[in-house]
N, C-alpha and C positions, 0 to 999 in steps of 0.2 A: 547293916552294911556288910558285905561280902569284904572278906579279908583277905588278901594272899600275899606270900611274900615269895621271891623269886631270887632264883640262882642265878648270877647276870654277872660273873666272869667274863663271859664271852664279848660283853657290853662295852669291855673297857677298850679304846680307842690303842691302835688304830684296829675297828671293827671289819669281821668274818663275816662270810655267810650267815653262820648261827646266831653271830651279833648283832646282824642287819636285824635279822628275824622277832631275835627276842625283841630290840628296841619297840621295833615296826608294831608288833603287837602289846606292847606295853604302853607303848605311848597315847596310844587309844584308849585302852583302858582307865588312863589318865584322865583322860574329860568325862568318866563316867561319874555322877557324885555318889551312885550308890555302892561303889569300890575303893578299898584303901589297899594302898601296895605296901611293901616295904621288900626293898632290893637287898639283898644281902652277896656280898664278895670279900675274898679272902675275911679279915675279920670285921669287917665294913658292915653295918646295917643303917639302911638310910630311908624316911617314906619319901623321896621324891630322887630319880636318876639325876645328877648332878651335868649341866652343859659344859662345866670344865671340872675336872677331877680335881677334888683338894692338895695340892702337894700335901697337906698333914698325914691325907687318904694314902695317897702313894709310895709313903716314904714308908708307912707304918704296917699297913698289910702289904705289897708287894714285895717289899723289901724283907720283909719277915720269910713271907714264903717258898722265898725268889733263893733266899740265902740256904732255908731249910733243904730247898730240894737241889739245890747245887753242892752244897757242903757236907751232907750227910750221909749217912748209909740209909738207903729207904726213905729216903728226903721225899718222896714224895708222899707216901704212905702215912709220914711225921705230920704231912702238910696238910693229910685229906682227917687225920686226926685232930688235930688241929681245928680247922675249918668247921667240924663236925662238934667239938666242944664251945666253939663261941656261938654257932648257931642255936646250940639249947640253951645258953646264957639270955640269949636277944630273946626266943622263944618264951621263953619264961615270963619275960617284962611284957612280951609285945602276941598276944596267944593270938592267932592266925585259924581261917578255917579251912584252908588248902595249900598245900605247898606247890611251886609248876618248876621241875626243870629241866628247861627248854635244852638241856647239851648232854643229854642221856643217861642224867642223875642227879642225886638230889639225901641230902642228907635223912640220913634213918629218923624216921619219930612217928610217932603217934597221931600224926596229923594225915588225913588222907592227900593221898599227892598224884599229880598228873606228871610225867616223863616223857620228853619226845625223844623219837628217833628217829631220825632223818633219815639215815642210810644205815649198809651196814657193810659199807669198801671194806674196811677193816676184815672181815670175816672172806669175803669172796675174792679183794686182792691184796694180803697182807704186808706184800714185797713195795706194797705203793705207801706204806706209811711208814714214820719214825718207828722201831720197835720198842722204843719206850711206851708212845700211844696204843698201837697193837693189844701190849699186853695190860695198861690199865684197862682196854675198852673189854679185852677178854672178861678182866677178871669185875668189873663194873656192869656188864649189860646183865648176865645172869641175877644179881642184884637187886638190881633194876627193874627185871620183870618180876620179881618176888613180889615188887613195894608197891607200884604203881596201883592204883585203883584205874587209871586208864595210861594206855600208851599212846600216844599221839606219835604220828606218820605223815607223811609229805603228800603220799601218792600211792594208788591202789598198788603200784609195783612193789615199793619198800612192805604195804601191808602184807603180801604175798611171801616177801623175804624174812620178817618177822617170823609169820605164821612156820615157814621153812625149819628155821634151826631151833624156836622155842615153842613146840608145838604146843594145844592145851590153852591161848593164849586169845583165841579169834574174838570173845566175848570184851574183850577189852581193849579191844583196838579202835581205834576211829580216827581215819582218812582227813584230813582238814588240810587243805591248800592253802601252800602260800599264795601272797599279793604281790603284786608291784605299785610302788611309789606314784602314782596320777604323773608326778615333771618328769617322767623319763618322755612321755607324750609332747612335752613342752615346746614352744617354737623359742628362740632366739640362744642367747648367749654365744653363736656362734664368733664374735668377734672377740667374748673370752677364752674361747677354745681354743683361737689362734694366738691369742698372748699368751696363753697358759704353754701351747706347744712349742711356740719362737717363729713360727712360720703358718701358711698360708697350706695346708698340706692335700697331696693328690688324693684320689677315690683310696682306698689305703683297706685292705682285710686287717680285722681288726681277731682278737684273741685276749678273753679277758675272763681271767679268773687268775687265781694262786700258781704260781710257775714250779708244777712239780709232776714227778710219774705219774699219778692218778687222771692228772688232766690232758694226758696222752702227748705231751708236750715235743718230747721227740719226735714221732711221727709227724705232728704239725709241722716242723721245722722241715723234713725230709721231704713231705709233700712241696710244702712251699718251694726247696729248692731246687724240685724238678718239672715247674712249671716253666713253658719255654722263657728265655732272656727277656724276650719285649715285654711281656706282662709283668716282670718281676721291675721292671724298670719306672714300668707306668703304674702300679701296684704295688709298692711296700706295702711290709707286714707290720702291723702295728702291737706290741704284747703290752698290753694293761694290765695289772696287777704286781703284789709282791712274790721273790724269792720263795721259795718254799724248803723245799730238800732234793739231796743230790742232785743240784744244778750242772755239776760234774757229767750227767749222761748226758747232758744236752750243749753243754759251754762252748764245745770247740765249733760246733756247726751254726750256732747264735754267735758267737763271735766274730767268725768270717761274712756273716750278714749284715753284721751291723757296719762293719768296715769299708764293705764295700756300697754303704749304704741304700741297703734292699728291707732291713728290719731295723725298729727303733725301739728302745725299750721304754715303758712311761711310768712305770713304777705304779705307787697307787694314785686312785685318778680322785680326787674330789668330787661328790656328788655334782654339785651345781654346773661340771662339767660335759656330764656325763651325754646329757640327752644331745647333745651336738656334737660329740664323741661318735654315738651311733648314727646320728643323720649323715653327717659328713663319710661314714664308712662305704667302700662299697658293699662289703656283705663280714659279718660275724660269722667266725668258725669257731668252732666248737668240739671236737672230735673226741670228748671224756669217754674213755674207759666204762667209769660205773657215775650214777647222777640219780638220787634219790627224786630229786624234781629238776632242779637246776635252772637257778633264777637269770644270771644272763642271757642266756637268747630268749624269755619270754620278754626282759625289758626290752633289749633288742628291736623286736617286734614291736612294741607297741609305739618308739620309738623310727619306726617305718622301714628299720632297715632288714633286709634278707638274712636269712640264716641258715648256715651248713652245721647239721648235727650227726652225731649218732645214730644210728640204727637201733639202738639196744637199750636197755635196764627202762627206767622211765622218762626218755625222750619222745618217741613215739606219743606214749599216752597224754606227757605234757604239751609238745608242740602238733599234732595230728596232722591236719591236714598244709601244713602254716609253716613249715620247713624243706627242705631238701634233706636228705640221708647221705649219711656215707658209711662205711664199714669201719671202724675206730683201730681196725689191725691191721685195715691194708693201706697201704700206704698211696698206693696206685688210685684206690677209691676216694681216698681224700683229695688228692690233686685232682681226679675227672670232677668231683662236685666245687672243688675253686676254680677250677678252668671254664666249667657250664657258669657260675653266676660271672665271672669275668667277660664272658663274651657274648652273654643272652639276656640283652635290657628286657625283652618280655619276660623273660621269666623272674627276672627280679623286680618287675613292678606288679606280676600276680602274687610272687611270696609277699611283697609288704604290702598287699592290700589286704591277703589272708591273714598277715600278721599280726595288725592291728584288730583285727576281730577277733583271733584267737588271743591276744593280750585282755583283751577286755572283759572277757570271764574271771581275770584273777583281781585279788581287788583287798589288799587290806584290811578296811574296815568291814568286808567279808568274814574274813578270816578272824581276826581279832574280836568280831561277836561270837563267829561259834567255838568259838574255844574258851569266850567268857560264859560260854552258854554249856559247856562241858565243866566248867568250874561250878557254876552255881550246884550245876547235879551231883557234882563230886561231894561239893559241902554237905548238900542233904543227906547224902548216904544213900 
């Protein structure tokens, strides 16, 4: 039996992109019987992901860690110490023949280990992250590449970015695609969509990831409110997701929209809502800065609905021929590509007929063999 145990922080509710991911490929791996897991977070080691977190779990690592790194000087350094001593504790009882972690690290040992790295924003726009994150990821990815037996990547772009700042490195890299979820494809729920929102809602531009700089969230706003009056009337803007950081560059121009009700904010959406989320849209925008893969507009897609992306980092190569483009710095370009799916049904019944066929290359239980299939090779050595 192949052993692994996994770094699955990111796992704990309410889940990230990276928590989607890890889950998504864990969970698979779960039906396999020739694999046994064991998840370990904060001082937690467990062989099976938990569907409700134990308060015992909660109160005892999070709270430990939570306290450390609020309370102390180098509280977080205390925390990675920490973390890094109860893991060879569990190691010891519980010997493992690969470690995988999936959020761009993963505790030091003798065990061969797989690391991914999804992006690498941090390094190319630093102004877009906490500077507390910044310089953990500084001083964490150099590490990182030391330890890995392989680095796992999103997307032939990130591979390219990789190779960029940590040269020497090519030999152990390997490209593995995320999936999307089969129900974002799904038909119905649409009458839970409307109890979940309170209303019955118009064709609506939708925008859904984390509400922060990186996700070029200001410009989206700017664009938006310089689309003429009649669209903005018949067309609110829909923002899905959490809060991030400095909301402040963006608050006073998202507040006046929501007042005059042109924008609504939805906070996080529930999966089982999602896939009538995006049918009911008229088109997902997207306008991110930097996107190692970027799994919203591929659900999107597959899901039927049109998408306004990026021109840049690994948009293109993710969505090809299956999107419309905009320049994610002008601002003018964002609004012609909302104004073109606003006013041209051809053109957004060819994006979501392209969409759903470029959705369909990506695929989960894809992805979660070859990466079980990079584990097996790791164990061997």
């Amino acid at each position: 039996m192949l052993k692994i145990a996994i770094e699955s922080n990111s796992m704990r509710p309410p889940r990230s992109g990276i928590g989607r991911y890890t889950w998504e490929i864990t969970h698979r791996w779960e039906q396999d019987q020739g694999v046994g897991l064991f998840y370990f977070y904060g001082t937690a080691w467990v062989t099976r992901w938990p569907d409700i977190m134990p308060p015992a779990i909660r109160s005892s690592s999070q709270g430990v860690m939570r306290w450390l790194k609020e309370h102390t000087p180098k509280g977080r350094e205390l925390r990675h110490l920490l973390d890094n001593a109860v893991f060879h504790m569990h190691l010891r009882k519980n010997p493992v023949d690969v470690v995988f972690g999936p959020n761009y690290g993963a505790p030091k040992s003798r065990v061969p280990t797989v690391i991914a790295f999804h992006d690498l924003s941090h390094i190319r726009y630093p102004d877009t992250h906490p500077p507390a994150r910044v310089a953990y990821l500084n001083r964490q990815l150099p590490e990182s590449v030391r330890q890995a037996a392989i680095i796992l990547t999103d997307s032939e772009f990130s591979r390219e970015e990789i190779v960029d700042f940590f040269p020497g490195v090519e030999r152990r890299i390997r490209v593995v695609y995320p999936g999307i979820n089969p129900s974002v494809a799904s038909a119905g729920a649409e009458a839970d969509l409307v109890q979940w929102l309170g209303t019955d809602p118009p064709p609506y531009f939708l925008f859904l990831a984390t509400l922060e700089p990186r996700k070029n969230i200001g410009r989206l706003l700017a664009a938006y409110a310089a689309l003429p009056d009649r669209l903005r009337k018949e067309h609110p803007l829909y923002l899905a997701g959490s809060f991030g950081w400095r909301e402040a560059e963006f608050s006073d121009v998202l507040k006046r929209l929501v007042e005059i009700g042109e924008a609504r904010i939805l906070g996080f959406v529930p999966d089982p809502i999602l896939p009538a989320l995006f049918r009911r849209a008229l088109a997902l925008i997207y306008p991110s800065l930097y996107e190692g893969f970027g799994l919203p507009p591929v659900e999107a897609m597959a899901a039927g609905c049109s998408v306004l992306v990026s021109n840049v980092t690994a948009m293109p190569e993710v969505c090809g021929d299956a999107a419309l483009y905009c320049d994610p710095v002008d601002v003018s370009s964002i609004r012609d590509g909302m104004l073109r799916l606003a006013e041209d049904t051809d053109l957004r019944n060819r994006l979501s007929q392209a969409g759903r066929a470029r959705a369909s290359l990506y695929s989960w239980d894809r992805t979660g063999a070859e990466i079980l299939a990079l584990m097996r090779e790791v164990a061997k050595g």
